[in-house]
N, CA, C and O of each residue as an XYZ file, in Angstrom:
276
protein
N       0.846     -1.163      0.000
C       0.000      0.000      0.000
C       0.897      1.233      0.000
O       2.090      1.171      0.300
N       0.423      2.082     -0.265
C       1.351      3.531     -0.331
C       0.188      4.065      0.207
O      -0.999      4.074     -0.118
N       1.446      4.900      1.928
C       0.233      5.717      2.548
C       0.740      6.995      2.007
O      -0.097      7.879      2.187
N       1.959      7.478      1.322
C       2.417      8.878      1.454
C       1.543      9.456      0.151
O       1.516      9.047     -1.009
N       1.045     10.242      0.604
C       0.394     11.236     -0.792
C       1.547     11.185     -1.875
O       2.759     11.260     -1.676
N       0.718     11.004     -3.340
C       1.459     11.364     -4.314
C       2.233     12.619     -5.057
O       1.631     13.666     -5.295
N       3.565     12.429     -5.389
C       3.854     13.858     -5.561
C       2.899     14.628     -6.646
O       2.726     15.841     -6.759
N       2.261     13.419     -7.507
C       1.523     14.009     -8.498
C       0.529     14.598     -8.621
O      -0.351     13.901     -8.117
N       0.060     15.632     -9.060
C      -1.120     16.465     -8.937
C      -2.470     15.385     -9.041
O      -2.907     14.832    -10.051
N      -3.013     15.287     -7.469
C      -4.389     14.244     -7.922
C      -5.996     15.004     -7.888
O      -7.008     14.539     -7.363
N      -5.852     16.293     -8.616
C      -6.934     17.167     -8.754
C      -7.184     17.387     -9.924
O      -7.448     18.526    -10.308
N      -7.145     16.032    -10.973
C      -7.383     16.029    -12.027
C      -8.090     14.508    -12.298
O      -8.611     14.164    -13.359
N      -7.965     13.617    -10.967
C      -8.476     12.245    -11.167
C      -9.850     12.064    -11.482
O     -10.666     12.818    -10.954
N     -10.214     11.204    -12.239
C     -11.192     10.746    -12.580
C     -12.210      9.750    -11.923
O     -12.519      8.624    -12.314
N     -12.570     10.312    -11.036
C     -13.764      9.435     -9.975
C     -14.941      8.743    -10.412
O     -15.934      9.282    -10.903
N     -14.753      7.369    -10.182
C     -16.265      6.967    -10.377
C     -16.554      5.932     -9.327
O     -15.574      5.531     -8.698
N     -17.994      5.318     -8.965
C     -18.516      4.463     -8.446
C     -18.773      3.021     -9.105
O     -18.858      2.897    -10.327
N     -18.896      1.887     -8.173
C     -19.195      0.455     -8.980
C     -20.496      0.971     -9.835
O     -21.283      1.900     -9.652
N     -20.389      0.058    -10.752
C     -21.818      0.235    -11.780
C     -22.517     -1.063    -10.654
O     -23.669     -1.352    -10.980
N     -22.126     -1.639     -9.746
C     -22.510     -2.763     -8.582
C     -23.322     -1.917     -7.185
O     -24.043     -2.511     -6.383
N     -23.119     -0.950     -7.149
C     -23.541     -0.102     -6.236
C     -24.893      0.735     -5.927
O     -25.351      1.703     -6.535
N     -25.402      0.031     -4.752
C     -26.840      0.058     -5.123
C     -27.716      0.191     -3.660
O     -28.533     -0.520     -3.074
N     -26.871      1.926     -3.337
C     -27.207      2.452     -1.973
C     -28.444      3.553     -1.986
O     -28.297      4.775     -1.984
N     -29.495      2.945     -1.997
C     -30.655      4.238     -1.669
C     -30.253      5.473     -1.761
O     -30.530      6.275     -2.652
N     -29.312      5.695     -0.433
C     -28.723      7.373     -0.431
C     -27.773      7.483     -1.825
O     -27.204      8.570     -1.921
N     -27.588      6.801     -2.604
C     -26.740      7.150     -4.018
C     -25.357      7.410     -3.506
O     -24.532      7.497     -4.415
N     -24.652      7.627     -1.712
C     -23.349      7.796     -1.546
C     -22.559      6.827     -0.722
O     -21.475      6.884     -0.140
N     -23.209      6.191     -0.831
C     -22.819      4.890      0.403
C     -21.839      3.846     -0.299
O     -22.192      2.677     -0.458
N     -20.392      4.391     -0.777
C     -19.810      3.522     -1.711
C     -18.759      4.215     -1.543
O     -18.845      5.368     -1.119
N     -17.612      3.661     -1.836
C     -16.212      4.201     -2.322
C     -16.172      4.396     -3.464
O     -17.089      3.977     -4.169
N     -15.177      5.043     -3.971
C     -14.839      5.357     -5.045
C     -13.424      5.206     -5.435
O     -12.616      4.939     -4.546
N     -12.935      5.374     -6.925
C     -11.615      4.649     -7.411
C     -11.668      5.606     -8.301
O     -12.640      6.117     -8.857
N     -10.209      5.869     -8.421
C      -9.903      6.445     -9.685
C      -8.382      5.616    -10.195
O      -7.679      4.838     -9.550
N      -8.243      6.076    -11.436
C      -6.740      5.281    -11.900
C      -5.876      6.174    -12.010
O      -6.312      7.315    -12.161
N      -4.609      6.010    -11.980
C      -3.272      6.294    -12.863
C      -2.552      5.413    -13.551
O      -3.194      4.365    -13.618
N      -1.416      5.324    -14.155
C      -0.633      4.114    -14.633
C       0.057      3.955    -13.118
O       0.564      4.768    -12.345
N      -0.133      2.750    -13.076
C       0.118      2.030    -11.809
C      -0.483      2.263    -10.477
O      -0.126      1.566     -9.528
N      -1.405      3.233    -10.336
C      -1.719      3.511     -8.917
C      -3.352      3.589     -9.052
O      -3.804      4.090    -10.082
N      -4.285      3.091     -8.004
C      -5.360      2.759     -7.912
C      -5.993      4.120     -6.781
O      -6.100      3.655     -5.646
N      -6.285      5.163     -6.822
C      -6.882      5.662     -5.884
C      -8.169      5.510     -4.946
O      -9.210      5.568     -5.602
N      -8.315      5.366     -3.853
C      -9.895      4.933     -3.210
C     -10.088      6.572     -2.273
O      -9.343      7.476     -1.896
N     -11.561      6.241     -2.215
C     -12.151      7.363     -1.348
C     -13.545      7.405     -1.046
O     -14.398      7.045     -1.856
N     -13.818      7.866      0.177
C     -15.036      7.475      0.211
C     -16.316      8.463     -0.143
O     -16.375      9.616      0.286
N     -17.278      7.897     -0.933
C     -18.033      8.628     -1.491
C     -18.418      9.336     -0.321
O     -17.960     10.330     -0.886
N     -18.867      9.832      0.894
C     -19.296     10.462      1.830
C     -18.703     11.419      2.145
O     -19.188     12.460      2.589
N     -17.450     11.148      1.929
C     -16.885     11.964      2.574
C     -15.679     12.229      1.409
O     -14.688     11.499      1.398
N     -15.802     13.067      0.663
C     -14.849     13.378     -0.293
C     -13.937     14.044     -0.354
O     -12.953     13.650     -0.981
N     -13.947     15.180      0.223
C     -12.467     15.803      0.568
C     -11.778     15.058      1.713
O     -10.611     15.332      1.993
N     -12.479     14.100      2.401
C     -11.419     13.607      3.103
C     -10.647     12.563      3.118
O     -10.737     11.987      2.034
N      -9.694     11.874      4.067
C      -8.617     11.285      3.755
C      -8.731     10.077      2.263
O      -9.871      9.688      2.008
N      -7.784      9.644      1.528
C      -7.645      9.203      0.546
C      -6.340      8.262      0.713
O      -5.262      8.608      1.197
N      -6.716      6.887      0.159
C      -4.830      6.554      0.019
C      -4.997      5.310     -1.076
O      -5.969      4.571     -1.231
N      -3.957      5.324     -1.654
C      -3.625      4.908     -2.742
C      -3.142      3.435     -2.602
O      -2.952      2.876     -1.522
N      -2.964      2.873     -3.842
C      -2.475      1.132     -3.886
C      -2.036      0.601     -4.851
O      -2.696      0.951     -5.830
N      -1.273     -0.059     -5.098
C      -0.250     -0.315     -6.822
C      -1.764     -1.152     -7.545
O      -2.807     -1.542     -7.019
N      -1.308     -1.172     -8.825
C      -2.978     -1.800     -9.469
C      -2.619     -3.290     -9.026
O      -3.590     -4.037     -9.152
N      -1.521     -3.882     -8.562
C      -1.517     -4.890     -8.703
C      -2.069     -5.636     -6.890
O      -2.304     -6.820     -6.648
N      -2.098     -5.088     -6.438
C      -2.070     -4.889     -5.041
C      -3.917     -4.412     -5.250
O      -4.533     -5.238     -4.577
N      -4.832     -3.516     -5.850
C      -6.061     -3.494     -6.441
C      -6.497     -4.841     -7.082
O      -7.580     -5.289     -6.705
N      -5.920     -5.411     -7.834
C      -6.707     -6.499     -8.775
C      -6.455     -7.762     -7.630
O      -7.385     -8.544     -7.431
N      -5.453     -7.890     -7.057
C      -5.458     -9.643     -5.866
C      -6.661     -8.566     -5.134
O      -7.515     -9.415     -4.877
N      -7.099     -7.594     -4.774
C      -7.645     -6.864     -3.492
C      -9.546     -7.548     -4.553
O     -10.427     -8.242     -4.047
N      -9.525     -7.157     -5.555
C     -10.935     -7.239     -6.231
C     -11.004     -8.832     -6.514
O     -12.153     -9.274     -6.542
N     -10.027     -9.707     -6.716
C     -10.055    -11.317     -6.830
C     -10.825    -11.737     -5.611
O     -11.893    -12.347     -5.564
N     -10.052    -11.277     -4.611
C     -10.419    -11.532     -2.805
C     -11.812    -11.315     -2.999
O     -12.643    -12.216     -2.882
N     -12.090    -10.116     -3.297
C     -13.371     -9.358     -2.903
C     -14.414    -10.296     -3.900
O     -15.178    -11.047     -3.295
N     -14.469    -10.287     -5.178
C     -14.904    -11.320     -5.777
C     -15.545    -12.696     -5.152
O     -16.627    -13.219     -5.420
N     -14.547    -13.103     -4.251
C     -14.890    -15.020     -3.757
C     -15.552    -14.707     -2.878
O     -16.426    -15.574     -2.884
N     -15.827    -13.844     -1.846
C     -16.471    -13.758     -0.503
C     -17.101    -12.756     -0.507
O     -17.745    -12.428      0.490
């Protein structure tokens, strides 16, 4: 996992929700955005706040997991 903020400007990421997501209140979900190599999460509720990042590869074993159970 990478907790240190990126040096890279991330006020240009591209946020979206699961097309799986299926919360009455419409915010009850995290959210992901990409870079080349880095997976961003955050939680839809709370959006300006804390955020931390994860290599994609370290994302895809994380969505396999999430997948079986």
């Amino acid at each position: 996992m990478i907790r240190k903020p990126s040096a890279r400007d991330t006020s240009e990421l591209k946020w979206f929700k699961s097309t799986y997501s299926d919360s009455s209140s419409g915010n009850d979900c995290v959210e992901v955005a990409t870079t080349p190599g880095t997976v961003h999460i955050r939680d839809s509720k709370n959006v300006p706040g804390p955020r931390f990042a994860v290599t994609s590869a370290a994302w895809a074993d994380f969505v396999n997991f999430a997948s079986r159970n």
